[in-house]
N, C-alpha and C positions, 0 to 999 in steps of 0.2 A: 504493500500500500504506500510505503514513503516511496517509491518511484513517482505516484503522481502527486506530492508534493506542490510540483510546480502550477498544476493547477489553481490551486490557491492564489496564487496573481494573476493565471492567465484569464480565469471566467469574468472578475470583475472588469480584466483591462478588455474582454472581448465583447461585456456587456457596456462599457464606456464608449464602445468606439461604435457599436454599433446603433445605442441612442443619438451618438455626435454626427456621425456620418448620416444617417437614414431616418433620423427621428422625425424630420420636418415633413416626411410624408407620411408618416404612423400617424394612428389615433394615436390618444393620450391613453389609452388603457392598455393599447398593444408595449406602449413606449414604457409607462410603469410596471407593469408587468416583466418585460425583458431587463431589463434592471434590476429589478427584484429576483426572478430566476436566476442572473449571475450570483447573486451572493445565497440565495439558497443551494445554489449548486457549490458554490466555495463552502457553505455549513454542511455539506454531504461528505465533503471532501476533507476536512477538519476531523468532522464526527468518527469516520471511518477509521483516520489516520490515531486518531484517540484512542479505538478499541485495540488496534498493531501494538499501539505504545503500553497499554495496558498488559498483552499478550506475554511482552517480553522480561527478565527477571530485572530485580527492581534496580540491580549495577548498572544494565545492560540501557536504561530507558533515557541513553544521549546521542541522538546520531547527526552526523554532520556530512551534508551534500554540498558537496561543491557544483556549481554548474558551467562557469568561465572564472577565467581571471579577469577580473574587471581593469584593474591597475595593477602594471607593473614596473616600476620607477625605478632602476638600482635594486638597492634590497628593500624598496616599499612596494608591496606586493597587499592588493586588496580583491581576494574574490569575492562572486555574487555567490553565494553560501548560505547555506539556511542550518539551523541550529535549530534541530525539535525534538525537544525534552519536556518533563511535564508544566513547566509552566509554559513555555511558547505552546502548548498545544491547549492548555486552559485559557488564554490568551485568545490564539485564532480560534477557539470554540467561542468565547463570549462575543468577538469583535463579529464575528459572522452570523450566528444566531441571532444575538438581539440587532443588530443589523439588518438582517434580512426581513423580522418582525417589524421595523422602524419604515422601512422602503415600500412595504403593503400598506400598513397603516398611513403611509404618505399618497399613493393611489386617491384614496378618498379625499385626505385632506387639502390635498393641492390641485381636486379639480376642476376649479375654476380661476388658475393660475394660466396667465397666456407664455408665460415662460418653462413650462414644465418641461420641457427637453431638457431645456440646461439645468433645471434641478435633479434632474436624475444621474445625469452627468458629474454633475460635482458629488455627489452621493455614492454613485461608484468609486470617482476618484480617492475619495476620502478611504472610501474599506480598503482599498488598493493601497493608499500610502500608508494608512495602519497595518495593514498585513507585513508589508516588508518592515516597521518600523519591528514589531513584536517576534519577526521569525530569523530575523538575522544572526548571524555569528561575529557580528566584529561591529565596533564601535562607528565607524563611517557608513554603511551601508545602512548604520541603525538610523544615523546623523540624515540619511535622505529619508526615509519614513518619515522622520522627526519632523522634517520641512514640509516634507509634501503634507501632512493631517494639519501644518502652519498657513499652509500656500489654501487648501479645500475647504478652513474655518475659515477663513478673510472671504472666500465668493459666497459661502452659503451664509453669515452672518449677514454681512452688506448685500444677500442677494436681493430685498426689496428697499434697492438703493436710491431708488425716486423720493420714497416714502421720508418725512420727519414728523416728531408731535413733539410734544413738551416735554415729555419723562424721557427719551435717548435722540433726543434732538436729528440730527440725519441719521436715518440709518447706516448709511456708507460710512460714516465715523465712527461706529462700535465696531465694523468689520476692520479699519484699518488701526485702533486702540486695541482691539484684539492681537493683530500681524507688530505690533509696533511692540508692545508689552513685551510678547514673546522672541522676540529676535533679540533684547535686553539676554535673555536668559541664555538662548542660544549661542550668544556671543559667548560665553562660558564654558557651554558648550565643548565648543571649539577650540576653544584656549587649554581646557582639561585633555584634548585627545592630544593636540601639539605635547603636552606634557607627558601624558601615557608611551606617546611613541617616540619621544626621546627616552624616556625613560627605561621603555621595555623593549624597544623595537619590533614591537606588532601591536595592531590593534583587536587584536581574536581574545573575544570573550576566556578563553580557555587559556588563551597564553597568559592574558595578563592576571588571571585567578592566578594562575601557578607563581608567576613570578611576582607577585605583590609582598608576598613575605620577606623578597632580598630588597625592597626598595627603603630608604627612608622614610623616618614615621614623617619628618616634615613635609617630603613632596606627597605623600598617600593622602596626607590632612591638606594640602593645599590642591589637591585634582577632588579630592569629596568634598571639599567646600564651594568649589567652582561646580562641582557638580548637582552639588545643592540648590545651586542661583537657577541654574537650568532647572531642576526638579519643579521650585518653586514658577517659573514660569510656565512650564507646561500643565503641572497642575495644581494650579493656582493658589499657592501658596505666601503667606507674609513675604515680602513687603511686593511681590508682584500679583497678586491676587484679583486685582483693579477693572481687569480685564474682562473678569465672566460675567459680575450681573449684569454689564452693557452689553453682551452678547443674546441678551434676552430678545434683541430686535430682529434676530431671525425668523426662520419660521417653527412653528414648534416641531417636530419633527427634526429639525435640528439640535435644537436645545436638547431633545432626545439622545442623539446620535454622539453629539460633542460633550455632554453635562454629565453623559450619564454612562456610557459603555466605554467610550472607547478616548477619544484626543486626552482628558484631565486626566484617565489614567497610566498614562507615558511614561511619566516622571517616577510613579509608582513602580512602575514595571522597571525603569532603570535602578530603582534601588535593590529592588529584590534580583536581578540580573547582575549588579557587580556587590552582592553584600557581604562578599570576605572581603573587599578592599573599605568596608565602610567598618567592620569588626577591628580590623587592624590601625585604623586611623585614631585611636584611643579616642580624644572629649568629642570627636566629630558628632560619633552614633548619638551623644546624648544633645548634642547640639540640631542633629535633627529630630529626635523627640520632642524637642521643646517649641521648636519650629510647627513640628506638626500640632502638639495640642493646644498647644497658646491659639494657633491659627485658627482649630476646631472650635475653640471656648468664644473668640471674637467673633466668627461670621455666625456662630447660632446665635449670639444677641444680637446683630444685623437681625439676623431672620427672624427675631420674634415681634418687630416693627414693621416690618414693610407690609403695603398693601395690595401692591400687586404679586399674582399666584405664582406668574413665573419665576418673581423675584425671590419669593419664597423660601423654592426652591433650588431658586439660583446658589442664594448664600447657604441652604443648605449643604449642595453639592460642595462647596467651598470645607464646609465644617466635616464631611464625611469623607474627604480629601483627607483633610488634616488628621481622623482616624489613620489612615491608611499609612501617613507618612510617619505619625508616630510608632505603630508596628514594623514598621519596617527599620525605621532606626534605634527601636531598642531589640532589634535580634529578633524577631517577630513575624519572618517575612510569610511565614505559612498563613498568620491570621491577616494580615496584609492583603496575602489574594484572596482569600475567603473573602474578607469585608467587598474588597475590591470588586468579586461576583455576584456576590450578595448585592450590592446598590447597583449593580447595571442591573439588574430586573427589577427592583421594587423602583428606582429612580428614576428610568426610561418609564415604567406604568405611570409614577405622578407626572409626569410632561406629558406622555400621550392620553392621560386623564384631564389635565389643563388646556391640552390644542383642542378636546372635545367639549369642552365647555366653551373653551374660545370659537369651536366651529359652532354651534349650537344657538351662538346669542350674539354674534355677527360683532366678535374681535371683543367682546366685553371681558377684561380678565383682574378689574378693579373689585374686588371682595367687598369692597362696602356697596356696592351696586348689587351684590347678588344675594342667596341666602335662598333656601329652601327647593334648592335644586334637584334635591333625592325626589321629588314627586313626578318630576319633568325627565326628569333623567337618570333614572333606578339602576341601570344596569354600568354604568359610568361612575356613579355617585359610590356602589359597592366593591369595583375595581382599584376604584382612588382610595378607598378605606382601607382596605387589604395593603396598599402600598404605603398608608402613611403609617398602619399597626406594624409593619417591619418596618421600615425607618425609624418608629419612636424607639423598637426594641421589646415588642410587645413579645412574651413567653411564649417558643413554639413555631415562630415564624425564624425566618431565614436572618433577618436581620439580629432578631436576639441571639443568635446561637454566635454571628459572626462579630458582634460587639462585646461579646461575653468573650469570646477568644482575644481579640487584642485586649481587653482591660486584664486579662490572666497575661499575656505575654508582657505586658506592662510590668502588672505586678512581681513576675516572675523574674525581670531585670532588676529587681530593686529600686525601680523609678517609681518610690508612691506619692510625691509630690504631682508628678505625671498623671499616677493614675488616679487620683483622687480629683483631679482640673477633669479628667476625663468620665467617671460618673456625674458630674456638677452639668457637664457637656451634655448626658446621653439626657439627663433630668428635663434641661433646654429644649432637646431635640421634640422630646415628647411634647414639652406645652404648645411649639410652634409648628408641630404637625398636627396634629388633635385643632390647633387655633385655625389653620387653613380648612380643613373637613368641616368645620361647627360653621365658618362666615360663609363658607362657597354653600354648602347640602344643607344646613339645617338649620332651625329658625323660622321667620317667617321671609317673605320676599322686603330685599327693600327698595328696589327701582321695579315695580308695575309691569313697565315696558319692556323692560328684559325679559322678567321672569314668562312674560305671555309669548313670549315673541322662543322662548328655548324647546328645544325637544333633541329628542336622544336622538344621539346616531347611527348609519347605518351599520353593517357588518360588518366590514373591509376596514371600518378602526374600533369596533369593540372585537373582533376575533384574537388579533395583534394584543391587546387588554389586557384581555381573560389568559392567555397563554403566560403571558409572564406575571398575572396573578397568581398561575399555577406554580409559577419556579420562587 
């Protein structure tokens, strides 16, 4: 099964080309449809390769394909090489899956878009430049993923770039404060791999595990602190964090796609991808614990204020980043990905629960304007609850079992300064989820007009819903 490997980049890059090149004489539902089948064919091809990796003994489950030498300079030497072990394959399961979920449930919601070609387009793009970001073997190749899901949130952010109102002024400005925030980081980046490969003279994930223990503790804590800056930009973390609530002016489907599966968790998956080099950097690891919970503690009081839905959840997503990045830097990286799986289905549910109240009441997503929506919209109203009972960390659901594991892997470093900011966090999470559920569903209505004017929606975005209610 790792033979077809390659698949995994070719279906989205042949479903990209072929909405790009032929889209303008497709219906729109042949055009969203073929987009969608590419990445459900890349989650066939994930899944499969999932069960192989399962198959084989638990030494055995690293294998590394080469396919060209991409670059070969002297002795700098960078193949196109993919690296699929269990987390790259947890990785391209979750980036594909709820992906694939996101690109149906976009079908409906963008059918009265006159630009839908090109949103399908960047959509493909986007899983394409995450896949290579998630399946690579070396730092460079990881470094184009990185750009490309940088380059595919700048078009789909600003994609309705005509558009301004009061609360994100143009939209084309939250798409280029998005690109702009992040290239800050990435500049870091870059600067960390210059240092790696003077250092080690490769940039393969494997070489430089190995040879991280001969280098200086100085230069180890000065390439994880630079790599920190990046972490923080991609998944938006103190002080470059700035970035995602104004990315709310996409379309939702986006906010889905970007907020909640696959772009904020990058940074993530870089930690837990080079975390013997973050073990050996002595104060670093604790310097990104603190990084990540402070961050988590800060954007849940944002989100216990705001009034728009998406925003909510915006800084939610922000605060359940900052989970992720605290497990990850105190030695924690297994409850890291957990969490990390865990919020791309309940988190993707709450945005594609809020674009259906947004489709439903023609773009109203101000919560004091609504209220008593479960009557109007019963089958959305209990989707959204399911997603915000595991976000709060309600007993049983996915999200408790995966917040229970990083505040144990917390605890378990001896950081209860950490982990006590971080129960104080999950407390937060709860009031200003349960707060969104009570103003959006329940209550009595308070704008008339709205409440007469909403009714549930059709199939094609409650199926997408209910499916990752189920995960």
């Amino acid at each position: 099964m790792f033979d077809f490997l390659w698949l995994l980049f070719a279906l989205p890059t042949f479903g990209a080309l072929i909405v790009l090149v032929t889209g303008r004489w497709l219906s729109q539902k042949v055009v969203g449809w073929t987009a969608s089948a590419a990445v459900l064919g890349a989650f066939a091809v994930a899944f499969l390769s999932f069960l192989a990796l399962l198959g084989l003994p638990a030494e055995e489950r690293s294998i590394t394909i080469t396919y060209w030498q991409w670059i070969t300079i002297g002795d700098f030497e960078i193949p196109a090489a993919v690296l699929y072990d269990p987390l790259s394959a947890m990785m391209a399961l979750t980036v594909t899956g709820v992906g694939a979920l996101i690109h149906i449930y976009a079908i409906g919601y963008m059918d009265h878009e006159p630009r839908y070609q090109r949103f399908f387009f960047y959509l493909n793009f986007f899983i394409l430049a995450m896949l290579i970001l998630v399946m690579s073997n070396n730092f460079l190749v990881t470094f184009v993923g990185w750009e490309g899901v940088g380059l595919a949130s700048y078009l789909l952010i600003g994609f309705w770039f005509e558009r301004r109102d009061d609360q994100y002024g143009w939209y084309a400005d939250a798409g280029k404060k998005a690109f702009l925030v992040n290239r800050v980081g990435d500049a870091a980046y870059l600067v960390a791999m210059f240092i790696i490969w003077t250092s080690v003279g490769s940039l393969t994930y494997d070489v430089v595990t190995h040879e991280a223990a001969t280098l200086p503790t100085t230069t180890l804590i000065f390439i994880t602190l630079l790599l920190l800056f990046a972490v923080s930009g991609k998944s938006a973390q103190f002080p470059l964090y700035v970035w995602l609530p104004e990315a709310m002016a996409g379309p939702t489907p986006v906010s889905a796609l970007i907020h909640a599966a696959t772009m904020v968790t990058a940074g993530v998956y870089l930690i837990a991808r080079t975390g013997h080099m973050w073990e050996l950097a002595g104060p670093v690891s604790q310097i990104v614990g603190w990084v990540g919970i402070l961050t988590a503690f800060f954007a849940a009081t944002l989100a216990l204020v705001q009034y728009d839905l998406k925003k909510i959840l915006a800084y939610s997503t922000i605060s359940q980043l900052g989970y992720m990045v605290a497990a990850a830097g105190v030695g924690a990286p297994g409850a890291a990905i957990f969490i990390l799986v865990a919020h791309a289905f309940f988190k993707a549910l709450l945005f594609l629960g809020a674009g259906s109240v947004m489709h439903a009441t023609d773009g109203v997503i101000d919560v004091r304007r609504l209220g008593g929506l479960r009557h109007k919209m019963p089958q959305t109203y209990l989707a959204f609850l399911i997603g915000a009972m595991s976000l709060a960390g309600i007993p049983l659901l996915s999200g408790f079992w995966a917040k229970d594991a990083v505040l144990a892997g917390i605890a378990a470093d001896g950081a209860f300064a950490i982990y006590i900011i971080g129960v104080v966090t999950a407390l937060l999470t709860a009031i200003y989820s349960f707060r969104a559920v009570f103003l959006t569903f329940n209550g009595e209505p308070r704008d008339q007009h709205v409440y007469d004017h909403a009714h549930e929606n059709k199939m094609i975005m409650l199926a997408p819903m209910w499916i990752l209610a189920f995960f």
